[in-house]
N, C-alpha and C positions, 0 to 999 in steps of 0.2 A: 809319699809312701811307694815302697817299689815291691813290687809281688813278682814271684818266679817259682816256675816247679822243674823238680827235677828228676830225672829215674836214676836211683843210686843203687847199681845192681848188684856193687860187693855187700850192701847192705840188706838188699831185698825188698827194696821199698823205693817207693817215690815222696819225692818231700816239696814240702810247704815251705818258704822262704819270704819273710818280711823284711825288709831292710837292712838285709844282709845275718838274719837269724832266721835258724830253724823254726817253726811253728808249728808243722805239722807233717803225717805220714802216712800213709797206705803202705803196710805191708803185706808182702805176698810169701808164697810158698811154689816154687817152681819143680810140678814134677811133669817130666815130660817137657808137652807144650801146653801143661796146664797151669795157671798161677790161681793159686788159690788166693785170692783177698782174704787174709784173716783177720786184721784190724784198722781199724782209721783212729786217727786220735788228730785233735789238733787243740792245741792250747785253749784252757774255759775262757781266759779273757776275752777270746776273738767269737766264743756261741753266738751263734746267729748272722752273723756277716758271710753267711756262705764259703770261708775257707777252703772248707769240707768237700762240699759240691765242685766248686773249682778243681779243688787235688784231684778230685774222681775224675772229672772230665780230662781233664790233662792227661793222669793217667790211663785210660781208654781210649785217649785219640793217641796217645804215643804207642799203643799196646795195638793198636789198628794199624799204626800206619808202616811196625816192623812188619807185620803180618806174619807172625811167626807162633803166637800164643791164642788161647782161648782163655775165657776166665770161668773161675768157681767164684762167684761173693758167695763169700765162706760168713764173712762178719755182717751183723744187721744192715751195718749204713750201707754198704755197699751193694746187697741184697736192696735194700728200698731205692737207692740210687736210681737201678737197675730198672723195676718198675717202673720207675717215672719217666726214664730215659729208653722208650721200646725200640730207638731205633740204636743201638747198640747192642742191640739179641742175637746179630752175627757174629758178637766175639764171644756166647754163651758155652759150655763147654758143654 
């Protein structure tokens, strides 16, 4: 199985990629240098194997490492993500 994410920015989101299919996405909402995270979704068949978690992290270390954004988690997961993860509070908006 081959897992990959990616930032799809004419899309607004970053995705979840299973063997060579979409699975999942974080979308954002860029105003300014703020992205607001407004939804996470990733395929029910895949609940509980941390998809989810992975897309986030991906997405926060590529969103760190332009250095260009802050984030809003706009959407619950992203929002509880957040919590969990407190050393990502320097990309908080």
């Amino acid at each position: 199985m081959s897992e990959e994410f990616r930032h799809n920015p004419e899309a607004s989101r970053f995705e979840a990629w299973i063997d060579g299919r979409r699975v999942g996405s974080a979308e954002y909402t860029l105003r300014g240098n703020v992205a607001s995270f407004h939804h996470t979704h990733v395929d029910a068949a895949l609940n509980g194997q941390g998809v989810a978690g992975r897309l986030v992290t991906s997405a926060m270390d590529q969103v760190r490492a332009a250095g260009e954004w802050k984030v809003e988690p706009a959407c619950a997961y992203v929002s509880r993500w957040m919590k969990h993860h407190p050393d990502y509070a320097d990309l908080l908006a």
